[in-house]
Structure formats: C-alpha cells, structure tokens
N, C-alpha and C positions, 0 to 999 in steps of 0.2 A: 443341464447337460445329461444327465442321471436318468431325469425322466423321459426326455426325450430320446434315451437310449431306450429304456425299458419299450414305451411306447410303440417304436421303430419294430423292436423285438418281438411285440405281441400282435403286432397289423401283420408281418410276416408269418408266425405259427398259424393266427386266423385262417389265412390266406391258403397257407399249404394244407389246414385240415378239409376246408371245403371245396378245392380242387382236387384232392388224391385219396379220395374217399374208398378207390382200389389196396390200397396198401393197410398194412396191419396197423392201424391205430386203435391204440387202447387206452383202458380207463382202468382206476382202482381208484376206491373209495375204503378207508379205513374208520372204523370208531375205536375210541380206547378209553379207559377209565384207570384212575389209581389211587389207594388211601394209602396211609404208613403212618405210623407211630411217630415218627419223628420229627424234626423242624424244617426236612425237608423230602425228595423223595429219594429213596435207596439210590447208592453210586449209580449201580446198572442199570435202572430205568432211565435216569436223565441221559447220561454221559455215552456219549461215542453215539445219538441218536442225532445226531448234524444240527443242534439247535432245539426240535420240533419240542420234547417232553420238556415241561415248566422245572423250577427248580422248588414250588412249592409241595407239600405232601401229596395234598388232595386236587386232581385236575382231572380232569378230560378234555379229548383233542380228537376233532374230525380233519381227516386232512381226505383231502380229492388230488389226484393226478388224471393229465391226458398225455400220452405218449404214444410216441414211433422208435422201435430199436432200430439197432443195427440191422442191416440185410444179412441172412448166412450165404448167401452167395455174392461171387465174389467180381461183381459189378465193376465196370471203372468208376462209374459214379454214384453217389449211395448218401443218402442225409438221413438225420433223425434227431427228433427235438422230443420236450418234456416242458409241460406247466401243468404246476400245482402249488397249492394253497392251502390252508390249515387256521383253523377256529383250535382255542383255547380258551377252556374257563375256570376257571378257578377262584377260591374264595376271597384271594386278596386282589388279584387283576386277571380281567379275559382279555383277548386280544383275537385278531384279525389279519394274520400277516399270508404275501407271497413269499413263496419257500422258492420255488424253483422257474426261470423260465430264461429256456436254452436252445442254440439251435445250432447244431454242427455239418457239415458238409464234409465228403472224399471225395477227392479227383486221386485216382489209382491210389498211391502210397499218403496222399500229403493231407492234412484236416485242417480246416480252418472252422471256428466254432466263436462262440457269442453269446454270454448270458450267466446265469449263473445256474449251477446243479449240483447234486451231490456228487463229488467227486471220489476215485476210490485210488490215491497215490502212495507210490513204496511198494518194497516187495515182501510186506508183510501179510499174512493167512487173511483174507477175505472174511473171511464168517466167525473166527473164533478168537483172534488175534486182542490186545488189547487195545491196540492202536500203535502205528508208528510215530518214532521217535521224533521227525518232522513236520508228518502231514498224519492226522488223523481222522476220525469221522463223531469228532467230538462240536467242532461249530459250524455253523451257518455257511449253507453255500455262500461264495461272496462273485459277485459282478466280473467277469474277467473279457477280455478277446486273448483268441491261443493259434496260434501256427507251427502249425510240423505233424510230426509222426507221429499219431495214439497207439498206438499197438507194434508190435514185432513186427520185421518185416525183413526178409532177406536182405543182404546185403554182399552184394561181389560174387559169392557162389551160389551158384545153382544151388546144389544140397541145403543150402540155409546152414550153411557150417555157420557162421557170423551170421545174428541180427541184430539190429539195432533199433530203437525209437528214442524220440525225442523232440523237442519244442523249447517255443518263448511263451508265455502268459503275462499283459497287463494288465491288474485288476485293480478294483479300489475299494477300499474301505469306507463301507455305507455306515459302519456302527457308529460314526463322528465323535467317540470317547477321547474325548484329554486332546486328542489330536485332528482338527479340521483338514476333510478333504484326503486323510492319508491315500499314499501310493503304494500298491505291488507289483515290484519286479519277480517274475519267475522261470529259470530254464535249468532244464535238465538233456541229460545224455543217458540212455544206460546200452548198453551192447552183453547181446547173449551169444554165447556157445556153445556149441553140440552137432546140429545139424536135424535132419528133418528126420532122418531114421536111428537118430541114436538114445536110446535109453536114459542118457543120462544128458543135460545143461547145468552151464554155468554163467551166473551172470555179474556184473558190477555195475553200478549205477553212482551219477552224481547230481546233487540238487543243488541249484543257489538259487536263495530268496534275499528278497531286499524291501524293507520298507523306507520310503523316501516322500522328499517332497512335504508337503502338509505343513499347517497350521497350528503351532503349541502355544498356549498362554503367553502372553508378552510378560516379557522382565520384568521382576525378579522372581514368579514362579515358572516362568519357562523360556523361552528363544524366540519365539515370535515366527513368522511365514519362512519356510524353508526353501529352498532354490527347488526350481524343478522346470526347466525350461529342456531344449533338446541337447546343452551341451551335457546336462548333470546326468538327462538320460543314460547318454555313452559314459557318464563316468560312473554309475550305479552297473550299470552293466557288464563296463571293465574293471571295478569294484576297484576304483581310483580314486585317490584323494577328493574330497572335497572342494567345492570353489571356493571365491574369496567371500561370495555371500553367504558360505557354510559356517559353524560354528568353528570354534578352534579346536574339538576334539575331531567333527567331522574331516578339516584341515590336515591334522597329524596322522589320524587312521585312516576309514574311508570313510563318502558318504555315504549317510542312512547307515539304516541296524542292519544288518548282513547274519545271514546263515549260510554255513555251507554242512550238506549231511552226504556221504558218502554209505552205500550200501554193497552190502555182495550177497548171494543166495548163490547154495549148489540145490537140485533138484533130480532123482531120481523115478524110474517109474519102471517096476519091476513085474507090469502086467496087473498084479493083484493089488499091493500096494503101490500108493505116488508117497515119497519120502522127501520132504524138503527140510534145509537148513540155511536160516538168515544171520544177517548182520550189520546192522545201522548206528553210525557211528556220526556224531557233531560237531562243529567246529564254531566257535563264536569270533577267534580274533590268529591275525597270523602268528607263525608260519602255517599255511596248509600244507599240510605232506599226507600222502597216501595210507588209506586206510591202516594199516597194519604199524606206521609207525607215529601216527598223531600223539601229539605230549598227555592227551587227556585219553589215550586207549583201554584204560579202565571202565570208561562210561562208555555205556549203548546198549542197545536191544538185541539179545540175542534170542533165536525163536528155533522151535522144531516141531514136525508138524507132520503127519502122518493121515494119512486117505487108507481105507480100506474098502476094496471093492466083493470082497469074499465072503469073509465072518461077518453075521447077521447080524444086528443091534448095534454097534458101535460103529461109527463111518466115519469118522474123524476126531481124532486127538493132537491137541498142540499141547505144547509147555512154552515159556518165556520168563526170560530174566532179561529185569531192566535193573540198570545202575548209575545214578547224575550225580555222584556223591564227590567225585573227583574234581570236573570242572578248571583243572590243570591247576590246582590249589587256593589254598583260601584269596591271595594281595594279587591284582593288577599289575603295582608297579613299587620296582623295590630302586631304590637311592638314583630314583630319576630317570630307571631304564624300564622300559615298556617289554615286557616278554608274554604274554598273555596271560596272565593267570586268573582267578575271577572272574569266570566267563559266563556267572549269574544266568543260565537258560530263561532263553522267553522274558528278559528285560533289559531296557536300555533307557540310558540316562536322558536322552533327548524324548524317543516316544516313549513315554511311561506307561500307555496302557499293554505296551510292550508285543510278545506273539500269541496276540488272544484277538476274537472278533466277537463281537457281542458279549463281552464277558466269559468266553470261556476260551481254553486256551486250543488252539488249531491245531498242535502236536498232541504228544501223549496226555491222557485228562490225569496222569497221575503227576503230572506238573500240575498243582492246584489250580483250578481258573479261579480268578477272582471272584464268580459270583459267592466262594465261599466265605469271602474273606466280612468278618464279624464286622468290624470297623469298616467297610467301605472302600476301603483304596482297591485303585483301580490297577494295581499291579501284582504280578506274581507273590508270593508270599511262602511258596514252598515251592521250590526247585530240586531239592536234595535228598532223593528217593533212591530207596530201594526194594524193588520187586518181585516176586514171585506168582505168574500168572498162569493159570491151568484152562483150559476147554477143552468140551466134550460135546459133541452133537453124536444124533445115532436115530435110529427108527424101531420101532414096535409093532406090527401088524400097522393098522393108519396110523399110528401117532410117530410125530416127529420129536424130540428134546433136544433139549441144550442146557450144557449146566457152565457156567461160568464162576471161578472161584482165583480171587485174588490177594495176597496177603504183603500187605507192605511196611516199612518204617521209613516215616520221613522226620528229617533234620532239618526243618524250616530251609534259610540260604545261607549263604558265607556274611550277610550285611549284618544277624543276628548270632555269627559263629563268638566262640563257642559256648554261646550263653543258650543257645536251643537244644533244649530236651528233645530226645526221639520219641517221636508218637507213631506208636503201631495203629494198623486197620485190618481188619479182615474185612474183604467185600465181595459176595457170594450174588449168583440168578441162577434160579430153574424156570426152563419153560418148557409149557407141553403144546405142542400144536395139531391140528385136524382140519383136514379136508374133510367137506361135505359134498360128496361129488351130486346125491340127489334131492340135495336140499338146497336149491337156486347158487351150487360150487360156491359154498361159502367157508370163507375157511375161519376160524375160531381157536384162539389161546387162553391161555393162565399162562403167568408167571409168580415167582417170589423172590425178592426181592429181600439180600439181609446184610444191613453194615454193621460190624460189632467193633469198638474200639473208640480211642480218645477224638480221633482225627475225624472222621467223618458223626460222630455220635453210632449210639444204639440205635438203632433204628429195624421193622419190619414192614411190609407193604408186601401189596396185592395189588395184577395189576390181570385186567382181562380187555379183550380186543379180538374185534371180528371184522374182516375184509372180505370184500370182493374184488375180483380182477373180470375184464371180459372184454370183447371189442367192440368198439366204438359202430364202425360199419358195418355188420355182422353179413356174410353172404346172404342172398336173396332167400337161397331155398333153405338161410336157417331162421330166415325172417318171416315164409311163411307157415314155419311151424306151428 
C-alpha cells in the first residue's frame, strides 16, 4: 500500500512538472561535510535538521530538491509540491534515502495535500527557536494525507478581527521500530485575533495527536496486532475508550498513546520591531483543562522573540525556557485511583518506541532521542529537562550569522527517580553565511559546532556546505544568454 502510494505520488509531480513548465519550478542542490572530535556529531549539526545529518562525527550528505511554492497571489486555486533526496556517507554506513515528496492543492480557503515534507508546526520562532514542545524539526518527514485550512484565514469579519486555520492529518509510521504498521492521528484548531489593521494579535491553539492501531511483539514482550478498523478510527479521534480488542489499559484510558499540547502567542509589531511572546504547554493523560490551569502547568516552552528592522547587524533575538521536570508528579496511580501523574513525555507502555520516528524524537530534541541511548533501547531515556535556550541571527555587509547557544540539566525520567543524577550540557553553533551573487549565485557556509558537558559528551566539529538554488524552466530570453 506504501509503495503504491509513493508511486501514485511521484507519476503525478512527473506529470505536473512537465506540463507547467510556465510556472516557477525550482531546484536546489546542496553539498555538506562535517568532522568532530567526538563519538558523534555536535547536538546542532544533527538535531532539529528533520532526519537529513548522520548521527556519526564524520559525514557528508548531498541532498537535491525540485519544487513549486506557494503562489503570492491570491488565486482561487493554487497547488505546490516538493521531492528530494539526499546521499549520505559516512565511515560506519552511507545510505541513499527519499527525504521528501509531497503534493498540496487550494480551492479558495480549504488544502488538501499528500505525501510527506518538512513540515514547520506550533507557534514557535521559525529560524531560531529550539524546537516545539510537540512538533519539532528534529525527525523525518513522515507520509501523511491532510485536509482543512493551512494558513490564517478570516473568519466571520470582514477586518480579519478572528482567524482561524486548521485540519485532520492521517499519517504512518514508515520507521517499523518495536511497532509494525503504526498509525497517526492528527488535528488541530488555532484561532487568531486582532484584525487586519491592528498592531497587535493574539492567538491559542490546540493539538491532538494519537498513535494507534499497529503491531507490537506478541506476549509476553508485547500485546500483539492492535484494533484499527473504522470504529477505533472515531474512537482515537474522540479519544474514547478502547474496544474490547484493545488492551485493558487501552480499555480503562483511551486508545492508543494520546497527546494533547495546547498553545497561546501574543504578537506585536511596532513598525521597527515584530515582538512575540509564546507558550506550549502538554498534556499526556486526563483531566484536560485549559491552558492556564492544567495540574502539570509548570512544564512548557516559553519563548520571546524579537525582529529588528532598524539597527544594523542584529535582526533577530529569541530566548526560551523549557521545563518537563514536573510531569504532574513522580506515581500514575496512588491506592488504586488513577489521577494522572507520571506522564513520562514521549513514552508509552504499549508503543515503546514511543514519540520518536526514526529514532529521534518529533518533539523537542531536548527530550533525548534514542539514537543516543548507549545500550540500544528504543525508548526515551531522558524526559526530565531543563532549558535555557538563546539565538541570534543578524547580517554584516554580505555575511549572514547565526549563533545558537543552549544550556541544559536533565534528570533522566521518573522510572529512574530518584536514583538519577542531574547531568548538565552546554550546546553551542556559529554559522557564517555568503551569497555569491557572481559566482554562478552560489551560496557557501562554515559553521562550529560545540557540546561541553556529561550528557551529550565534549565534543568540537566543523562543518562547511555550499548550495545552489535556481529555476528549473528559466525564461526563454534568460536561456538565451
């Protein structure tokens, strides 16, 4: 089914690039290289790169894209799709994988889309952020089909006082770790306010995910084939009990592993400065109650985040503080009564590989992914963070930078409390970037690369890469140049 989806997917992008050869179809072709001292490569080279960078020291990685954005004009009807692919070599294993191919459709407000891409979810900082607390840009596109609303979009008033967007996503889990065949449920809501002439928005968002359905080890190291026919669909969706083919935890709670992440952002924009303030908050088991009074509102990402359009050199600065230390207390369940506590992020007792895809984890990368784990197990292994996270971009005559600095302590989970020691990390990137507007617009970086501390090891690396971007069909008269 898999492949004949893929398949399907790629005869249609074919199809559309060689009939709309008018339209702005592009290409970018990347090279990279990277050494480091250490047993693997610096936090910030691999993590929050959606998969692509190895987790060995020394690699290199050619990835190619072909793409079609979004239209800026505001069409009734508008599509745009992406595939690309990526080589990796490296000393212990090279590989050969597709990274991305996707293809999305608008009719006025509504999207329907298909495939997999890098996706960019939460209302956390784009460029400098550490990653969101639910959805981050730490693993592998994964397969989805999506319907509803991608973007903002008025709603009732004229002025765009209220917008809203939102959707369903079913995806699946190609990685087949611990659990054959898994399922992904996804939908969210968020609605903004302000309006179209006001200075200032405010928004709230909500996410449910769900993994369901799938194949775990038969008894006595796992549960065997999970229900996943249409009625479990409506009950994963209404995040309702279990059937009678579910387990008995499934049964008493609900099925499948359930998330719910609740969000809010206020946003200003005071002509010279854009000033935002976030806040992403979790929930692993009931009651859910509103953001502000959840039992675990200790934990979450809080982010601030500043654009400068005026003063030279510096054009954006965030800070964030993250906090999983809570997790509504150490015990699940105290003399037989279930209130939530122990709500171990990113693991669940039936899927063990828990909320990771390919080994690393889809939320924040400062939930450890397993690929770090010494011993092999395919589960979270440290959940119980605390963060301090800085970035900084800015420009210099042609050079662009970015400096990312990280300082954290984590406490293993509650399964090891309170026999786990805290281990500190500091995890630092500089990078420097350049356009080469007359050197065939080739653009070229350095970065550095530095983890100091127990948890990630000592470590230094170097890492350089040079891109091009340009279009596929280039107008006639720049063809005859």
């Amino acid at each position: 089914m898999k492949h004949r989806f893929i398949l399907l997917l790629l005869c249609t992008m074919l199809s559309l690039v060689a009939s709309a050869q008018t339209d702005s179809i592009q290409y970018d072709v990347s090279m990279s290289a990277r050494t480091a001292s250490g047993s693997s490569a610096p936090f910030w080279f691999q993590n929050n790169q959606f998969g692509v960078i190895p987790f060995e020291p020394n690699s290199s990685t050619l990835l190619a894209r072909v793409f079609k954005s979004k239209s800026a004009s505001k069409k009734t009807f508008d599509y745009n799709f992406v595939a690309s692919g990526y080589v990796n070599i490296g000393r212990k294993e090279s590989s050969i994988k597709l990274h991305e191919l996707y293809i999305n459709t608008r009719l006025w407000i509504f999207n329907a889309s298909a495939g997999m891409h890098e996706e960019i979810l939460g209302n956390q900082d784009e460029s400098l952020s550490c990653g969101g607390f639910l959805f981050s840009w730490n693993s592998r596109p994964m397969p989805k089909l999506f319907i509803g609303i991608e973007d903002f979009k008025p709603l009732l008033f004229k002025n765009g006082f209220v917008e809203t967007k939102g959707g369903v996503s079913h995806g699946w889990f190609a990685d087949q770790i611990y659990t054959k065949n898994l399922l992904l449920h996804h939908k969210y809501v968020y609605l903004r306010f302000g309006g179209n002439k006001s200075p200032f928005h405010i928004q709230y968002g909500l996410d449910h995910v769900a993994q369901w359905g799938g194949t775990t080890p038969p008894p006595p190291t796992g549960y065997g084939k999970q229900p996943s026919g249409l009625k479990d669909y409506i009950n994963v969706f209404l995040a309702r009990s279990g059937s009678s083919a579910a387990t008995i935890g499934d049964q008493i709670n609900v099925g499948g592993n359930h998330i719910i992440s609740q969000s809010t952002k206020a946003e200003l924009n005071t002509g010279n400065f854009e000033i935002s303030a976030y806040w992403q908050n979790l929930s692993e088991d009931k009651p859910i109650r509103f953001i502000w009074k959840t039992p675990n509102i200790s934990d979450g990402l809080w982010g601030f985040s500043v654009r400068n359009k005026k003063i030279p050199f510096i054009k954006k600065v965030v800070y964030e503080y993250l906090n999983t230390t809570d997790q509504t207390g150490p015990y699940h369940d105290v003399d037989g009564i279930v209130f939530g506590g122990g709500d171990s992020y990113f693991y669940n007792y039936l899927y063990q590989n828990g909320w990771t895809y390919y080994g690393r984890t889809i939320g924040t990368p400062f939930i450890t992914s397993p690929v770090y784990n010494k011993n092999n197990e395919i589960s979270v292994m440290n959940n119980r963070v605390q963060v301090h996270h800085v970035g900084v971009e800015g420009e210099y005559k042609d050079y662009n930078f970015k400096a990312l600095g990280s300082f954290t302590k984590n406490y293993g989970t509650y399964f090891s409390y309170p026999n786990q020691d805290m281990i500190s990390s500091t995890n630092m990137l500089f990078e420097l970037n350049k356009h080469f507007e007359k050197f065939y617009q080739i653009n070229a970086g350095i970065a550095l690369g530095v983890d100091v501390g127990e948890m990630y090891g000592n470590n230094l690396g170097i890492s350089v890469r040079i891109s091009k971007r340009g279009c596929l069909f280039p107008p006639l008269k720049e063809r005859n140049k």
